[in-house]
Structure formats: C-alpha cells, structure tokens
C-alpha positions as CSV (number, residue, x, y, z in Angstrom):
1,X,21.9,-17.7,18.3
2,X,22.6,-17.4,22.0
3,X,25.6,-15.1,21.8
4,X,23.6,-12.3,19.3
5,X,21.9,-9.6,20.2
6,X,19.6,-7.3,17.8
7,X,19.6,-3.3,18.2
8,X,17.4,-2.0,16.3
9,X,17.3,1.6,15.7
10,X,14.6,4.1,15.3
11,X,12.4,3.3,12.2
12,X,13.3,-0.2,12.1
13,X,11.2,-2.3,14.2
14,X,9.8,-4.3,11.7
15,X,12.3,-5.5,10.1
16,X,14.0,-6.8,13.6
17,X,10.6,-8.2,14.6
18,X,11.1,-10.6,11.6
19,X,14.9,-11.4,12.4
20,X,14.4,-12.1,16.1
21,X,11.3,-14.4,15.7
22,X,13.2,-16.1,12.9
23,X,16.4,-16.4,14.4
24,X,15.4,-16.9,17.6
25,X,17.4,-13.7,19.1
26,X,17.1,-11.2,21.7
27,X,16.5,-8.5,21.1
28,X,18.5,-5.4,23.1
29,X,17.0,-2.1,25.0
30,X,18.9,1.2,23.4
31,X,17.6,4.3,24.7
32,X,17.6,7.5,22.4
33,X,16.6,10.8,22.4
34,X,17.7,14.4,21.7
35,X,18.7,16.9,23.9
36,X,16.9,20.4,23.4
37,X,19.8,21.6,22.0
38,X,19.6,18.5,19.1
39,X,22.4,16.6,20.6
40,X,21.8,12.6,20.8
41,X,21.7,11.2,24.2
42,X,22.0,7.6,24.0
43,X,22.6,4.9,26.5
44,X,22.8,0.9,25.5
45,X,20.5,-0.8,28.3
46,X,21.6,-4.5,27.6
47,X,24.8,-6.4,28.1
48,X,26.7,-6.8,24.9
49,X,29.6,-8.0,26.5
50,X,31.3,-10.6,24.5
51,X,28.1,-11.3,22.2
52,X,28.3,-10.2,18.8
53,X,25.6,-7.1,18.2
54,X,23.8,-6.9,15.1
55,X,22.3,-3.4,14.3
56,X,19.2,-2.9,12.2
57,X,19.5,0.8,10.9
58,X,18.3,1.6,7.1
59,X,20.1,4.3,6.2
60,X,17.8,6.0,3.8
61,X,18.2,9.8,4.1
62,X,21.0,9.6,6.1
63,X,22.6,12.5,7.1
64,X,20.8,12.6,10.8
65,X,21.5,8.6,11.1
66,X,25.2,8.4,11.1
67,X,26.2,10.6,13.8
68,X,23.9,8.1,16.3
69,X,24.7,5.4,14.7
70,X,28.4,6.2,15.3
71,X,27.9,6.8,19.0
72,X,26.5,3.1,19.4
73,X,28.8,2.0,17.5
74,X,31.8,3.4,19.6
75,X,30.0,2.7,22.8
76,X,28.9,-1.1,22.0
77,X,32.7,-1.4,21.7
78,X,33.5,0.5,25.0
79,X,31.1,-1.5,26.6
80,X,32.5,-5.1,25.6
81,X,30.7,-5.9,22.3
82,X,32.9,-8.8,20.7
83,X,31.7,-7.9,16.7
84,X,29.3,-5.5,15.5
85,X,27.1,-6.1,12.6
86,X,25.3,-3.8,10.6
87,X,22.2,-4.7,8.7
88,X,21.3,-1.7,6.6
89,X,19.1,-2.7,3.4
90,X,19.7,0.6,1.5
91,X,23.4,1.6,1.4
92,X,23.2,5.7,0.7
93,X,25.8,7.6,-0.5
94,X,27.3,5.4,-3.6
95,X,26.2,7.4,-7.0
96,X,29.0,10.2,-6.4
97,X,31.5,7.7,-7.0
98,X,33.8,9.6,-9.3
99,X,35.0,13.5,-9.2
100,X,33.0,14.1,-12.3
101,X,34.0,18.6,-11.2
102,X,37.0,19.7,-10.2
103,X,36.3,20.0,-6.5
104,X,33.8,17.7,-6.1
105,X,34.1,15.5,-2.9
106,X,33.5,11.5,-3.8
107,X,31.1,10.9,-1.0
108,X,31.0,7.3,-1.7
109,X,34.9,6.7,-0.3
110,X,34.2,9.0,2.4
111,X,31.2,7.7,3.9
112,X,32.4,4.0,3.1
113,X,35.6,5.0,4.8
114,X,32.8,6.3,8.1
115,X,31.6,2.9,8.3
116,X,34.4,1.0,8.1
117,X,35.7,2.6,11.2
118,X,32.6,1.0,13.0
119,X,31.7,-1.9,12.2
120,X,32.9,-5.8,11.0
121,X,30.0,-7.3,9.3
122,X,28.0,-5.5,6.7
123,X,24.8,-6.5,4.9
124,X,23.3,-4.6,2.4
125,X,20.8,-5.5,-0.6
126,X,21.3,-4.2,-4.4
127,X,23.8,-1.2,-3.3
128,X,23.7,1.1,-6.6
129,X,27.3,-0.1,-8.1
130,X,28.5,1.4,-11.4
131,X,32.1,2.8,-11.6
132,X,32.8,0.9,-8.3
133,X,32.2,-2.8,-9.0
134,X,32.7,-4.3,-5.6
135,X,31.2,-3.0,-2.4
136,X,35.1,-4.1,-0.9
137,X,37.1,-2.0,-3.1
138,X,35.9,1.0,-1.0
139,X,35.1,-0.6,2.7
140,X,37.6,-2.3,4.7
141,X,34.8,-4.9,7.0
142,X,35.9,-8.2,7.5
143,X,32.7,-9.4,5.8
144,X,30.5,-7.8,3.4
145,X,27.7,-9.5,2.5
146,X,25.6,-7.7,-0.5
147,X,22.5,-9.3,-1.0
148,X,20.2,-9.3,-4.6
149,X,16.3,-8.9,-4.7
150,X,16.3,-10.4,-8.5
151,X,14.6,-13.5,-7.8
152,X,12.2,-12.1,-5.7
153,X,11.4,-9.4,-8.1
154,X,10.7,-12.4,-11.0
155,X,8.7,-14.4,-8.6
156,X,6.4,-11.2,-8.3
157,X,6.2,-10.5,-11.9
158,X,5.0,-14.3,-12.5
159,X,2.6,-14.1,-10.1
160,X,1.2,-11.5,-11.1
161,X,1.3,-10.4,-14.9
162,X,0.7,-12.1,-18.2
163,X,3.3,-11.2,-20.6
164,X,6.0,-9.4,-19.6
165,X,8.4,-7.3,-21.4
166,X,11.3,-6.4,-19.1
167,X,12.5,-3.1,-19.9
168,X,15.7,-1.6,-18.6
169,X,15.6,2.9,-18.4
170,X,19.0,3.1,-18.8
171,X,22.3,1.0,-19.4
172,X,22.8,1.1,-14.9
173,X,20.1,-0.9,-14.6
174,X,21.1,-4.1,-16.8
175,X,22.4,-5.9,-13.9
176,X,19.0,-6.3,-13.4
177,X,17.2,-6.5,-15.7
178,X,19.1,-9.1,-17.6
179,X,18.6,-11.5,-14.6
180,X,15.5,-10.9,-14.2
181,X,14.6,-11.2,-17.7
182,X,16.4,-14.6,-17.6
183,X,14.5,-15.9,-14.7
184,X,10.9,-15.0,-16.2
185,X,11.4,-16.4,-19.3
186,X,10.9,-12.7,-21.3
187,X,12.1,-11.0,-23.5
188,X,14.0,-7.3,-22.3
189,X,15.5,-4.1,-23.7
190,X,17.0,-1.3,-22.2
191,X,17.2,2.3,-23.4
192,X,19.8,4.8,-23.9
193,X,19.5,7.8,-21.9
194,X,21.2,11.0,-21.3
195,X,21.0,13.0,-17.9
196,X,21.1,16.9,-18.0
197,X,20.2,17.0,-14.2
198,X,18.4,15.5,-11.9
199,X,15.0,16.1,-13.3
200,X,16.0,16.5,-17.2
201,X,16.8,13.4,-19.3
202,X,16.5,12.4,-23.0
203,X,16.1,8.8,-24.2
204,X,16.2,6.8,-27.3
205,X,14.0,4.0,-27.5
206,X,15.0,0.7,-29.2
207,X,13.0,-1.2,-31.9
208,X,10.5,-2.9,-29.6
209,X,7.7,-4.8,-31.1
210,X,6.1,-6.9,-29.2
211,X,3.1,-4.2,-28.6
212,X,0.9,-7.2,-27.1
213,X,2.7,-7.6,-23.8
214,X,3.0,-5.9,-20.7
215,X,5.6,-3.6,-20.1
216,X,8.1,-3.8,-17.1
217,X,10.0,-0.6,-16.2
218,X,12.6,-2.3,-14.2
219,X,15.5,-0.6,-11.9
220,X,17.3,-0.1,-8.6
221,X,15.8,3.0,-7.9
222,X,13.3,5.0,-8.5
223,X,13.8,8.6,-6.9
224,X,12.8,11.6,-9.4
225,X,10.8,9.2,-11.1
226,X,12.3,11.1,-14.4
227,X,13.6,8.4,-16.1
228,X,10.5,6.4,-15.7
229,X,8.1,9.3,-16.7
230,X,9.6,10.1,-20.1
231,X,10.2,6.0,-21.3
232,X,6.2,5.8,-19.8
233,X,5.4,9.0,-22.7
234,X,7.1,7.1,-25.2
235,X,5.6,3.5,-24.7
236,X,2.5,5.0,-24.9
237,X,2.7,7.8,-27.7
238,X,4.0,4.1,-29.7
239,X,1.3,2.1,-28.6
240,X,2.1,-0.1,-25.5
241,X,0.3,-1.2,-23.0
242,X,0.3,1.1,-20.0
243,X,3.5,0.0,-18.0
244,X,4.3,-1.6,-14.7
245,X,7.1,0.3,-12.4
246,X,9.4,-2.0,-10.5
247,X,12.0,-1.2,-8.7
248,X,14.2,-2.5,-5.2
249,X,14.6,0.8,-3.3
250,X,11.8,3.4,-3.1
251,X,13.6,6.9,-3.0
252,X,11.0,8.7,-4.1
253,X,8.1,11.1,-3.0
254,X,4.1,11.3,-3.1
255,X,4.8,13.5,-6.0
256,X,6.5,11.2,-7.9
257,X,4.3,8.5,-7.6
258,X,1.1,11.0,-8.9
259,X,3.2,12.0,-11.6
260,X,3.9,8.2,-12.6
261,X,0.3,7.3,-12.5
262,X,-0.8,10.6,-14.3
263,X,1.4,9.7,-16.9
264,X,-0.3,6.2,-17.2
265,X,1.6,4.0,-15.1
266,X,-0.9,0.8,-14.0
267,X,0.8,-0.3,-11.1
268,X,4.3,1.0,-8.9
269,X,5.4,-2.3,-7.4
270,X,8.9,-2.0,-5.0
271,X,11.3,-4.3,-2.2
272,X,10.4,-3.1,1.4
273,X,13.9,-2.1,1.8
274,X,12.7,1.3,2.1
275,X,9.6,1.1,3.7
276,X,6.7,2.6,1.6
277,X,2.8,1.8,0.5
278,X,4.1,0.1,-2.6
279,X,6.4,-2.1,-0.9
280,X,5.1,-5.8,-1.7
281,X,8.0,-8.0,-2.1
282,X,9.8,-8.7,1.1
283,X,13.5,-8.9,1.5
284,X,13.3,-9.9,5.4
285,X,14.6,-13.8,4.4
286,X,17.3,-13.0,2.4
287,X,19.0,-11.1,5.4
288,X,17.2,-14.5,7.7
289,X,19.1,-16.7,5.4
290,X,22.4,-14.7,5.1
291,X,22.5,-14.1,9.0
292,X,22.4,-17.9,9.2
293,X,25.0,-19.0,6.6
294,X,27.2,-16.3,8.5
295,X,27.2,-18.3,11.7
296,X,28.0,-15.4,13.8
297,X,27.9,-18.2,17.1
C-alpha cells in the first residue's frame, strides 16, 4: 500500500507495529511534545503529500487527545495529505446520547460533529450504540467502518471453558450476547436492571437453571464494574458456579478488578482495544482485514 502512510500517536505503537508489518506500510515520523505552559507543539516529519494518512489514536479517556489529534489533523491537510483515516478502536463519548435533563449537553453529536470536521475514513470496533443505532446518523465521514469483536469473543470462550451460559447484565448488551450465544452453541439470558447512578443499580434475575454450567458475564464495557458485581452476588447467593467476566473495552480501574475477584469472579477476560493485563483476544486483524477490503490505493 505504497501511497499510505501510518501516524501513530502516543500510546499506540503496538497496535501500528501490527498494521505496518501486515500491510506492508510505512510508517511516518510525528514529533510531539508540550510546551511548559501545556500547549502541544507538534510538527509532522514525513511527506504526506498526496498519500492517504491513516492515524492510529485510541481515544480512551479523551479529553487531552482531541485537541492534538485536531492539530495533525488540520496540519496533514495543510501539508498535502490526500485523505485522512482514523483508526480509533474505542469511540468515547456515545452513552450521553439523549438530553435525559433539561440542560444537559449531548456530547455524543458534539464530539461526533468534532471528528467529522477532520477526518474521511473512520474505524472503530463495537462503539456503545443504544438510542443512536447507526454510527452515520451522527458523523458525516465518507466511510465508517464499525467493526464487531463477537466472533472473536466465541472463539475464546470455546477454547477455553466447558459449558457456557452466556449471560447478558442488562438489555444494552443483547447485541451481544445474542450473537455470541448463537455462535457457541449456548444457551443465554439477560437481566433487567435499573441504574440509580453510576455506582448504584438493582437487578432482577431471570429463571435460570442450568446451575451445572459456567457462567458468562458478557458486555461492551466494563467500567464501574457495578453491574457485574451485584449479577456476580446473585449467581452465587443461587448457587452458580463462580462467573467469567467478558467484555470488548476495558474502562475500568485496579479497583474494579479486586472488587470483581473479591466478589468471586474466576477469570476477567477483555479485547485489547483498550490496552490492559486482561486483554487476551486481539482485534489487530479485523482492522488488517478492513484496511484491506477498503483499498485506500
């Protein structure tokens, strides 16, 4: 893919280490730093002129990623760039997609209306869609390509437990769970919960009875780690068997995770799309494959 170029920003070497030995790209010099004052000093060391640049920046806790990410942006263009593509495997800013208070800002239109000012090719994996169905009825990109971590996530469960039970936390995450339940062969569930904030939820368990196999808490994210604590209490107060955590993007903290395991979690399994110690099923060759079915030459 002679007329690409990968950028990668901080954070995200690994990722473009996979892309460029797989796709046989170069990969660009971007230098970055702060000024003492905080300001970003950047300067785009390569020629992009006419080649179509392809930045690799997750944008997990992003509010001191946009305002860089904005400057290359703006200067790739400046500078010649024929296209820009941005490769970001956690899309933020998409649960405040209603005004659910008078006054409340929906962060999800605003920020998709940031990015859309930037860039022509988006690719993303499992963005957190509820009220907004399609990733398109809030960017305007030429091309958005949302990517899903479902069969990756049933490859790992059968490899590597006997038995599943696929349980969904709350009605969000049947999207997934129903596929993945589908593609292991297992039976599912999911619960009905109610949110008081972000730490405080209710649930109401469904008649489950198949006791002998091994649960699998199953969702997009896992942040709090709330929802997954109390359905954890109740599978064991009724007898399960102590439950496997799954989930494609890794919000959450070392707090969390002792409070999952305390609570008699086995195992917290996630997607590398955030990158964390639990991180064991790799999403790298889904964006491989997608970057090739694109045909940016």
């Amino acid at each position: 893919m002679k007329n690409c170029i990968l950028i990668s920003l901080p954070g995200n070497q690994q990722l473009t280490g996979v892309l460029a030995s797989k796709l046989n790209m170069q990969v660009g010099d971007i230098e970055m730093r702060d000024f003492p004052d905080g300001e970003s000093y950047i300067r785009i060391n390569s020629n992009v002129q006419n080649k179509i640049v392809i930045l690799i920046c997750n944008l997990v806790h992003p509010n001191n990623k946009i305002l860089p990410l904005m400057f290359i942006a703006k200067t790739l263009k400046e500078l010649g760039a024929k296209k820009i593509c941005l490769i970001t495997p956690y899309l933020p800013y998409m649960r405040q997609d209603k005004r659910f208070k008078s006054g409340e800002a929906i962060t999800s239109i605003l920020f998709a209306s940031l990015i859309s000012n930037w860039v022509n090719f988006l690719i993303t994996i499992d963005p957190h869609l509820h009220r907004i169905t399609n990733l398109s009825d809030i960017y305007s990109i030429d091309s958005i390509s949302v990517l899903h971590s479902t069969k990756l996530i049933a490859e790992w469960i059968c490899n590597n437990v006997d038995s599943p039970f696929i349980i969904g936390p709350d009605e969000e995450s049947r999207q997934w769970v129903d596929e993945v339940a589908k593609l292991v062969s297992a039976p599912y569930a999911i619960i009905e919960k109610t949110r008081y904030g972000d730490r405080e939820v209710s649930i109401s368990m469904p008649d489950i009875r198949e006791k002998d196999k091994t649960p699998i808490l199953l969702d997009d994210i896992i942040s709090t780690g709330t929802s997954m604590l109390v359905v954890t209490q109740q599978l064991l107060t009724q007898g399960f068997n102590s439950p496997v955590c799954i989930c494609v993007h890794a919000l959450f903290d070392e707090k969390t995770v002792n409070n999952l395991l305390n609570a008699g979690v086995q195992k917290i399994v996630t997607c590398n799309t955030i990158h964390n110690t639990f991180g064991q099923i790799d999403i790298a060759y889904l964006i491989v494959e997608e970057i090739l079915r694109l045909k940016f030459d």
